[in-house]
N, C-alpha and C positions, 0 to 999 in steps of 0.2 A: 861726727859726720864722716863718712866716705871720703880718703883720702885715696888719686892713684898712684901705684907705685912707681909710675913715672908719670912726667910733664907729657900733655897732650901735643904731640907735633904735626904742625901747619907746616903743609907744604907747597899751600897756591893761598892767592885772597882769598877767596871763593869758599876755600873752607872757613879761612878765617870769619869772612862778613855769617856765614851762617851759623856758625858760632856763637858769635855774637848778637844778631837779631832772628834767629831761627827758632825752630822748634815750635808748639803750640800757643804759647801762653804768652811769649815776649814781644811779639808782633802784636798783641791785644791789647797788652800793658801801654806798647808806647803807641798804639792811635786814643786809649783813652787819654794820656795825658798828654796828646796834642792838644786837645782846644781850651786846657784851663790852666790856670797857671801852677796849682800844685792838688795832691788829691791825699787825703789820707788811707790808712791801708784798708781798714775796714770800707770808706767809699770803693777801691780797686775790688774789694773781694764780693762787695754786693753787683757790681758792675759785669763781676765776670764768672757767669753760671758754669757750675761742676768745677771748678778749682777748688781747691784742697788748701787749707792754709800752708802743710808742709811747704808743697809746690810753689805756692802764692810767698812765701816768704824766702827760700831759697831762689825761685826767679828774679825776684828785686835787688835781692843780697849779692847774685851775680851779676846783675848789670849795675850795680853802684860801683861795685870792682871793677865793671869793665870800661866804668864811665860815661854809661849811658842815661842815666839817672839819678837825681841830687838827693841824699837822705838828708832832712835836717829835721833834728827833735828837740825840741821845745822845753824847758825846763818847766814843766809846770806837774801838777797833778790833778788829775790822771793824764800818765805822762803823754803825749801831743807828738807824731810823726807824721810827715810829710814828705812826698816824690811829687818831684817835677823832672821834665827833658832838661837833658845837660846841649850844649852847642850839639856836640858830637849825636845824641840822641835825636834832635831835630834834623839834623843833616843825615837821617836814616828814610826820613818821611818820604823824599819821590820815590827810593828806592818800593819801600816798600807799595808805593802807590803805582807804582810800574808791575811792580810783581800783581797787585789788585787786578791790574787796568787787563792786564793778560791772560788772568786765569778768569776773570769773570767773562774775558771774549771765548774762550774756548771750552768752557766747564758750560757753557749757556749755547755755545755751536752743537758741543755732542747731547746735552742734556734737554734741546729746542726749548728752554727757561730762559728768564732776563732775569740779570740780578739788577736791573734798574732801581728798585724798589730797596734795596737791603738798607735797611737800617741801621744794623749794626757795623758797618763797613764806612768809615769816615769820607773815602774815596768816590765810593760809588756810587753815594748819597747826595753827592755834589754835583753842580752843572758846569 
C-alpha cells in the first residue's frame, strides 16, 4: 500500500473535518449506516453503485483509523464483518445534513430541479 513520504499537515479544521468525512464515498458510507445498527461489507458495496471494492475497502479501513466507524468480526466461518457509526461518526450526521440541506437549495436554484424526491439522500428524504 502507498505510503507518504511525509505525514499529511493540517493546518485549519476545515482541512482536517474534510479529511475526515470528505471525498466521494465516505459521506455515502456513513448516511448508509445511519439508520441501522450495523451493515456488513458486501451489504455496503451492493448499496453503493460503481465503488470498487479496492476503494470500498480502503475507505472503511481509513475511517476505523480515524474513528469513525466500528469494525467488529465475528469468529465464525465464513468469516462475519461488520461497521457500525462510532459516537464520533454519528456526530458527523448534521454536519453533513447541513452540507445536504445547502447544496440541494442551490444545485436546484441554478439547475430549476427539486431534489425533494431524492431517494438516495437520507436528508432530503425527510420532512
Amino acid at each position: 500500500m502507498f505510503k507518504p513520504k511525509t505525514e499529511k499537515e493540517i493546518r485549519c479544521p476545515l482541512e482536517y473535518g474534510l479529511d475526515i468525512f470528505g471525498g466521494k464515498w465516505k459521506p455515502r458510507i456513513i448516511c448508509l449506516l445511519e439508520d441501522v445498527s450495523s451493515m456488513r461489507y458486501s451489504e455496503i458495496r451492493e448499496k453503493l453503485n460503481g465503488i470498487t471494492d479496492t476503494i470500498l475497502s480502503a475507505s472503511l479501513k481509513k475511517m476505523v483509523e480515524d474513528g469513525i466507524i466500528n469494525r467488529v468480526q465475528y469468529d465464525e466461518i465464513p468469516q462475519r464483518v461488520e461497521y457500525s457509526l462510532t459516537d464520533k461518526g454519528i456526530s458527523i450526521l448534521p454536519i453533513l445534513g447541513s452540507i445536504c440541506q445547502w447544496s440541494g437549495d442551490y444545485f436546484a436554484e441554478k439547475h430549476q430541479i427539486s431534489f425533494a424526491q431524492c431517494k438516495s439522500c437520507i436528508f432530503l428524504s425527510r420532512d
